[in-house]
N, C-alpha and C positions, 0 to 999 in steps of 0.2 A: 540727502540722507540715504545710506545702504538698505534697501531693502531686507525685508528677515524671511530669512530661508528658516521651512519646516523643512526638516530631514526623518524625523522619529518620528512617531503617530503620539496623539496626544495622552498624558499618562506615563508615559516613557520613565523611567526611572536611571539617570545616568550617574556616577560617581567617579572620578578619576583623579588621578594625579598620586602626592606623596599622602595624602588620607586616605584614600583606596588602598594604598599597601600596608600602611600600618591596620586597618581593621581589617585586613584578611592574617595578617600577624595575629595580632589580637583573637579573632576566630582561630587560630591555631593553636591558639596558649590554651583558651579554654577546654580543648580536646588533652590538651597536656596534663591539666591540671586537673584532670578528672582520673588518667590513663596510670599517672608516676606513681600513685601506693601501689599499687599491683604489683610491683617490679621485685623480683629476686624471692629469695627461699620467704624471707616472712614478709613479702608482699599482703596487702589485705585483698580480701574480695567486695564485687561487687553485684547488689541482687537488683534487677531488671522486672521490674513488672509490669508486663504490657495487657495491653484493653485492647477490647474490642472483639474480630469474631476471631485474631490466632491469640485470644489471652493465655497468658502464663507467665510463670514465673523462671527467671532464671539465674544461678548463682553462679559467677565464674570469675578466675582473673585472669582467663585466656585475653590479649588484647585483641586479636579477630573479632573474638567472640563480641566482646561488650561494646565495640566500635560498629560492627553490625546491629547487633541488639537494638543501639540508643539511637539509630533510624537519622543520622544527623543531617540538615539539609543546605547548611550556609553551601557553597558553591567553592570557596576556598577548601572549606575544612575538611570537602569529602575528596580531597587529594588526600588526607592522610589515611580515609577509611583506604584509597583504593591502595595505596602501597605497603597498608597492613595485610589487606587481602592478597597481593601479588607475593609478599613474604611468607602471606599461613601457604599459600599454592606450590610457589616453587621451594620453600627450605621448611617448612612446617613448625620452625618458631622462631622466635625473636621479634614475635610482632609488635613487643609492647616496646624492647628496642627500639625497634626501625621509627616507631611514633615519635618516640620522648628523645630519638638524635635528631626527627626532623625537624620537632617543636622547639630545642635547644638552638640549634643552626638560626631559626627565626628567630628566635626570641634573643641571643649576640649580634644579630642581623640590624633590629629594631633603631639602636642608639643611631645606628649608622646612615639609615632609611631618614631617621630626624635633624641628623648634621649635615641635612642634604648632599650626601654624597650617593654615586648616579646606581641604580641597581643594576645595572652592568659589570659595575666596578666589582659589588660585591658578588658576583656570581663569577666573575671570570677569580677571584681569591679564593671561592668554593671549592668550583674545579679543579684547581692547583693544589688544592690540601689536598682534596678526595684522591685524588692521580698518587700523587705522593703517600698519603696512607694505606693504599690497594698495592701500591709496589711495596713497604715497607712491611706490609704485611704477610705478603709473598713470600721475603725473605724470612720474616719469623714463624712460620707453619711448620708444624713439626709433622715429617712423615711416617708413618708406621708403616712398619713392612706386613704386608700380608702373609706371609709365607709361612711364617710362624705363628701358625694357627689360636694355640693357646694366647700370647698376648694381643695380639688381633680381635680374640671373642672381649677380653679384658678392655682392650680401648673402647671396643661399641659399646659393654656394658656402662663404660665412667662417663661416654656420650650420654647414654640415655636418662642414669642418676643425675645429672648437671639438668639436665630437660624438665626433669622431673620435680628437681630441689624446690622449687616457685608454684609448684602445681600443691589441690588439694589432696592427694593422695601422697605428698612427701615421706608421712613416715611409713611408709608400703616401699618407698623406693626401689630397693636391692629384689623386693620379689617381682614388679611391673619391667624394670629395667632388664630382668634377665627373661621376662616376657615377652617384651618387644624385638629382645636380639633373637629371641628364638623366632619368633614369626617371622621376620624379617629373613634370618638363615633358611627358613625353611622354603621360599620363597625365590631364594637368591639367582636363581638361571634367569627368573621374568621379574623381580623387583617390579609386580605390575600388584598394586595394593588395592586393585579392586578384587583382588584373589582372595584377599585377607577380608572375611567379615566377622559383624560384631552385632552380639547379641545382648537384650538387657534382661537381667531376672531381678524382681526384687523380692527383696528378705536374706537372711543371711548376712557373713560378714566380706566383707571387700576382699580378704585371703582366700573366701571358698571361691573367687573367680578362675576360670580355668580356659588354657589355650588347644584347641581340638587341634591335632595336624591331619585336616580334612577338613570334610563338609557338615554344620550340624545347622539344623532349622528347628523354628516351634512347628508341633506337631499341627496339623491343618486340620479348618472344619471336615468331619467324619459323619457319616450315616452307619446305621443299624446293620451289621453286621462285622462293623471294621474291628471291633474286638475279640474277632473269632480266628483274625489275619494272625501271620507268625510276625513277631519284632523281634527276632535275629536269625540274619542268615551271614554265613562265610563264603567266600568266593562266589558272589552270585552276580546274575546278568540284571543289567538295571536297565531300562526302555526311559526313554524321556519325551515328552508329548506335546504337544498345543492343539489340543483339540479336545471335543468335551465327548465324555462316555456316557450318558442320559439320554431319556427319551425326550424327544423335541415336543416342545408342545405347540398346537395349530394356533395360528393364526386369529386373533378374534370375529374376521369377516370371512374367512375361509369356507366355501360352500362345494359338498361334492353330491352329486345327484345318484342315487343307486336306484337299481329295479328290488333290489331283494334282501335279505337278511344277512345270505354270503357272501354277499360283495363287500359289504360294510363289515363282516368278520375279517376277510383277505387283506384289509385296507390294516386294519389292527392289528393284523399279525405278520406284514410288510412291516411296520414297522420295529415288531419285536424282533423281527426277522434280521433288519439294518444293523441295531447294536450288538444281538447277539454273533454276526458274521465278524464285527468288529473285535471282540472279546475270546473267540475263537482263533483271530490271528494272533491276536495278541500271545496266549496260552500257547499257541505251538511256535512259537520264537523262544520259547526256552525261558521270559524272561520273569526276574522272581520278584523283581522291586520295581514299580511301575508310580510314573512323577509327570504332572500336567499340569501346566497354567492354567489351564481350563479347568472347571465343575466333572467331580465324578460322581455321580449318582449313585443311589441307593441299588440300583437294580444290580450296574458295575461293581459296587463294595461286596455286596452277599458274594458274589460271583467269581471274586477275586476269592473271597474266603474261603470257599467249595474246594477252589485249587492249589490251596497255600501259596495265596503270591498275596505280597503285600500294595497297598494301591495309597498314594496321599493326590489329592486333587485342591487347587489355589495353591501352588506353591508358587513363592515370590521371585519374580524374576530373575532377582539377583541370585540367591540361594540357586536356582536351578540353574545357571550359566555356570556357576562354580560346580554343581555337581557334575556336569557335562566335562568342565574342566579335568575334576579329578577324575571320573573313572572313563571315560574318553569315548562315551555317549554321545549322540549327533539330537538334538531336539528334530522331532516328526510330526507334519502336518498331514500325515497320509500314514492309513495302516495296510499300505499295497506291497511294498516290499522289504518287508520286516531281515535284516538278516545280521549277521557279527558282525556284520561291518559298521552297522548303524547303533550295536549293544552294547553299555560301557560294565565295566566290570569293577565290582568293589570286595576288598578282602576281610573288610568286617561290617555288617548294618547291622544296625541294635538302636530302638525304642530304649532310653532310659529318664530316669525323672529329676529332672533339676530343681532343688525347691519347690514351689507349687507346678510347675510346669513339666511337660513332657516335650522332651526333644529326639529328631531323630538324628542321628549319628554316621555318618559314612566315613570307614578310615582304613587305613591300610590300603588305600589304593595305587593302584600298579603304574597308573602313566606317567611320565614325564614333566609333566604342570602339575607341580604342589599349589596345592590350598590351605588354609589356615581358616579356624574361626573362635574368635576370640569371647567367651559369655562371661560377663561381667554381674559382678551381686554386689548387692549394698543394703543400705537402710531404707533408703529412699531416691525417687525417682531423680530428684534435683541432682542428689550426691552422683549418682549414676551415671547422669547425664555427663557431669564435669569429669569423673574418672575416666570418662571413653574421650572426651575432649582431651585431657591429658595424655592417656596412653598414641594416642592419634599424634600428639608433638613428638612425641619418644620415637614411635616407631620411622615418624618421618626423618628424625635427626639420625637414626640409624640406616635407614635408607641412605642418607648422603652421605655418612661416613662410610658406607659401602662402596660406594660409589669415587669419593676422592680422598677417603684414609689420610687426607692430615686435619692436622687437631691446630687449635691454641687452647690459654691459659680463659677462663672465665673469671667472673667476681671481678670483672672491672680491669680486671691486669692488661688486657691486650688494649683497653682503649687508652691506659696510662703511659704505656709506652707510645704509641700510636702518638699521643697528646705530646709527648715529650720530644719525637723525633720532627713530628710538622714545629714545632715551636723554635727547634734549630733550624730545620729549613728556613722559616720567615724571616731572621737574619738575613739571609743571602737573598734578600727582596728589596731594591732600593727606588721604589714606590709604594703609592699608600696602600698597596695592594698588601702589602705585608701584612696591615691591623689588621684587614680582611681575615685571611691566612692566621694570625695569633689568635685571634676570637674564634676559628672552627679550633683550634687546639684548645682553647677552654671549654668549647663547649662539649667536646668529646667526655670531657670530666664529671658530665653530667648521672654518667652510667651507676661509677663507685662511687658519687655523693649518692644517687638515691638510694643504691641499696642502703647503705650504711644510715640516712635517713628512713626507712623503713623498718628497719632494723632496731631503731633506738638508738641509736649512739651518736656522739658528737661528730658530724658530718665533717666540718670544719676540719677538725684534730684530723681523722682519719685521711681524708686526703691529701693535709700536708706530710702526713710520713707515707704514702703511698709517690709524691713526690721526690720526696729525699732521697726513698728507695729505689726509683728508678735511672735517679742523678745518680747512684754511685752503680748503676748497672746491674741491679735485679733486676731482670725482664719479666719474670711470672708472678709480681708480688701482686695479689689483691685482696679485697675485701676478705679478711675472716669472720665470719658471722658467729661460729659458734665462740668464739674467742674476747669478741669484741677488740679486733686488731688488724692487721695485715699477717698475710702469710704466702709461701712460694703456695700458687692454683695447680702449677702441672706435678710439684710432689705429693700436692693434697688431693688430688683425682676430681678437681676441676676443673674437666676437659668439656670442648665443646667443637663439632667440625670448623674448618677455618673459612666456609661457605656460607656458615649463618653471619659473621661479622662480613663478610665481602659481600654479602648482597645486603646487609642491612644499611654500610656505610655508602653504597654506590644509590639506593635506592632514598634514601633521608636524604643525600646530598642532589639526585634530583629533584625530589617535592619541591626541598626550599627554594632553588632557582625556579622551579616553575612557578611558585607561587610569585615571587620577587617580581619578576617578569611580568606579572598582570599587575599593569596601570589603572586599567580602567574595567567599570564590573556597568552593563547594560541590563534592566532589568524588564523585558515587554512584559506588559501589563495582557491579560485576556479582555478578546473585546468577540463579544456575541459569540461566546461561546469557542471561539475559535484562539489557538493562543499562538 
């Protein structure tokens, strides 16, 4: 008799073979079937509310968002969280896409995984559609000429409304859409979007939101005198800091020994001595608008006041590396060698009030590195949240049509042709490899049946005249939603860059094979604590 070999420690939890792939399928579908109403202009949302010590509530149908939110932990499934996230990173939408092509791919995968044929087979079929639909797509991108500025601004706009169309802030479109292009143009020599910040106010309506071209912040905790400061100056020098203007307070064990009453006076007025020499450089630098991560004290506020120089102390990191940006300020850990060279200059600062809030404003500034910052208003803090979630898709879909200016057709058109042209390649496949290859053409179809399921409408109906229409060679025909039809997407200005469908189909057609590929799932148990 063979002796039994322990290899695992005991507890071990192993599962492998053709069961292990279909229930990592199966964990896919369920992320699908949660992800597919989201999809398209009347997609639905969904509200998130989480316990515990980050409780909250969250309303979205960004799929990032709600694939992160719902915390998922099967070991399969969190393949589609991460090439949601790698989608919101590099093209900043189509995430709910990239899910529901990679959950489709599995889910025409499944029958095949049960007819015991080898998953090799069907990854190496994957690969051959995906190849073939990345070149096919190639050929179908439409490029816009940059040169001609006016319809150039027009193509980002029809990007960003198409971004938009699915989002809560849909019927705002036309005013976010020519929001995003503006911040984006303004931006356009460093396309570095952490130039671009965003601010929340609440109360008011969603239209009184507005896009600064410059720097604005909430006004920072203030001490007793900051109301005496000037809140506007033009063309003035701005100083930027990290270090704190207050008096230090000792030590709680700190012991100094005196003979006398003057000693212990010199000691107290050494110290008044330190800040004021501090406050003194500062003043003769010329500068009017003075900004510190650091605490400024009450003693520093009055004292700014005295001199008409304005002073905010805790300013937020970010906020201050963009002021630096704009007016071309050097942050200072030392007030030893104060000079123009280290003093950024702005052409308007102005204190004004946003809704309940007071913000300050730096704009018209002179350098090089544009900044942007974007303050959003609404109803409520929820709505808020999802409109900056939104505009954040927009402004990224504008970025990369910046960046590679050609377009396709949306509403399902680019994947139907797409569906149509792999379906004639699988013909020219005289192994089984071909079913492989005909099932990722089905499943590409998944895009315009949901919206059109989402939508209301008879999914069925709709996708076979989306069919017919691309059999006689309409290439831009898809989903019309306010119609309940089909319509040409690139005459109706549903455009979208041709980077969101090529990372979304390259990135869904990895998951699946990745996941394909794991036979066997090992689960070690924790033992004393140790795992």
């Amino acid at each position: 008799m063979q002796p039994r070999v322990v290899l695992l420690k005991e507890d071990t939890d192993t599962s492998q073979g053709r069961g292990q792939i279909i229930s990592n399928i199966n964990a896919c579908e369920a992320v699908f079937e949660i992800l597919k109403t989201t999809l398209g202009p009347c997609g639905m949302d969904k509200l998130i509310y989480t316990t515990g010590q980050r409780s909250g509530v969250t309303i979205s149908n960004d799929g990032a968002t709600i694939i992160k939110t719902l915390d998922i932990v099967h070991p399969a499934a969190r393949t589609l969280v991460d090439i949601s996230r790698s989608q919101d990173t590099e093209v900043g939408d189509g995430t709910t896409s990239v899910t529901l092509l990679a959950g489709e791919f599995l889910r025409q995968s499944k029958r095949f995984v049960e007819d015991n044929v080898h998953p090799q087979v069907i990854i190496t079929g994957y690969r051959l559609a995906c190849e073939q639909a990345l070149k096919r797509l190639g050929e179908l991108q439409i490029n816009i000429d940059k040169n001609d500025e006016e319809k150039y601004r027009d193509m980002l706009i029809k990007c960003a409304s198409t971004a938009l169309n699915s989002k809560l802030i849909s019927g705002q479109k036309k005013f976010f859409s020519e929001m995003a292009v503006d911040a984006i143009m303004h931006i356009k020599d460093s396309l570095d979007l952490s130039k671009i910040g965003s601010k929340r106010v609440t109360g008011g309506s969603i239209t009184d939101s507005l896009l600064v071209e410059g720097v604005a912040f909430l006004k920072t905790f203030s001490y007793a005198g900051f109301e005496q400061q000037p809140k506007k100056f033009e063309n003035a020098k701005v100083l930027c800091l990290n270090l704190e203007l207050e008096l230090k307070k000792e030590r709680g064990n700190a012991e100094v020994r005196i003979q006398d009453v003057k000693q212990y006076q010199s000691i107290v007025e050494a110290e008044w001595n330190i800040i004021y020499r501090k406050l003194d450089a500062i003043k003769a630098s010329g500068a009017k608008i003075i900004l510190s991560k650091l605490p400024i004290g009450d003693l520093a506020t009055q004292y700014f006041a005295d001199n008409d120089i304005f002073c905010a102390g805790r300013v937020e990191s970010g906020d201050l590396d963009r002021v630096c940006a704009a007016t071309g300020a050097v942050i200072q850990t030392s007030l030893n060698d104060l000079n123009d060279g280290v003093l950024g200059t702005v052409g308007l600062f102005e204190e004004r009030q946003i809704g309940s809030e007071r913000f300050n404003f730096f704009e018209k500034c002179p350098t090089q590195t544009k900044t942007a910052t974007i303050i959003l208003r609404g109803g409520s803090e929820q709505f808020i949240a999802e409109s900056e979630r939104s505009l954040h898709d927009a402004i990224m879909i504008v970025k990369r049509a910046v960046v590679h200016h050609s377009v396709v057709g949306g509403g399902g058109a680019i994947e139907m042709e797409l569906a149509k042209h792999i379906h004639t390649y699988a013909k020219t496949i005289n192994s089984k490899v071909q079913l492989v290859v005909d099932a990722y053409a089905k499943a590409l179809e998944v895009i315009p049946r949901q919206l059109s399921e989402n939508a209301g409408f008879d999914a069925t109906d709709i996708v076979n005249k989306l069919r017919a229409a691309h059999e006689r060679g309409e290439t831009w025909m898809g989903v019309d939603i306010e119609n309940e039809g089909i319509c040409d997407t690139i005459e109706n200005f549903i455009w979208e860059p041709a980077l969101v469908r090529r990372n979304a189909l390259a990135a869904a057609t990895e998951a699946a094979c990745l996941i394909l590929s794991v036979d066997e799932t090992v689960t070690n148990q924790k033992a004393d604590g140790i795992q």
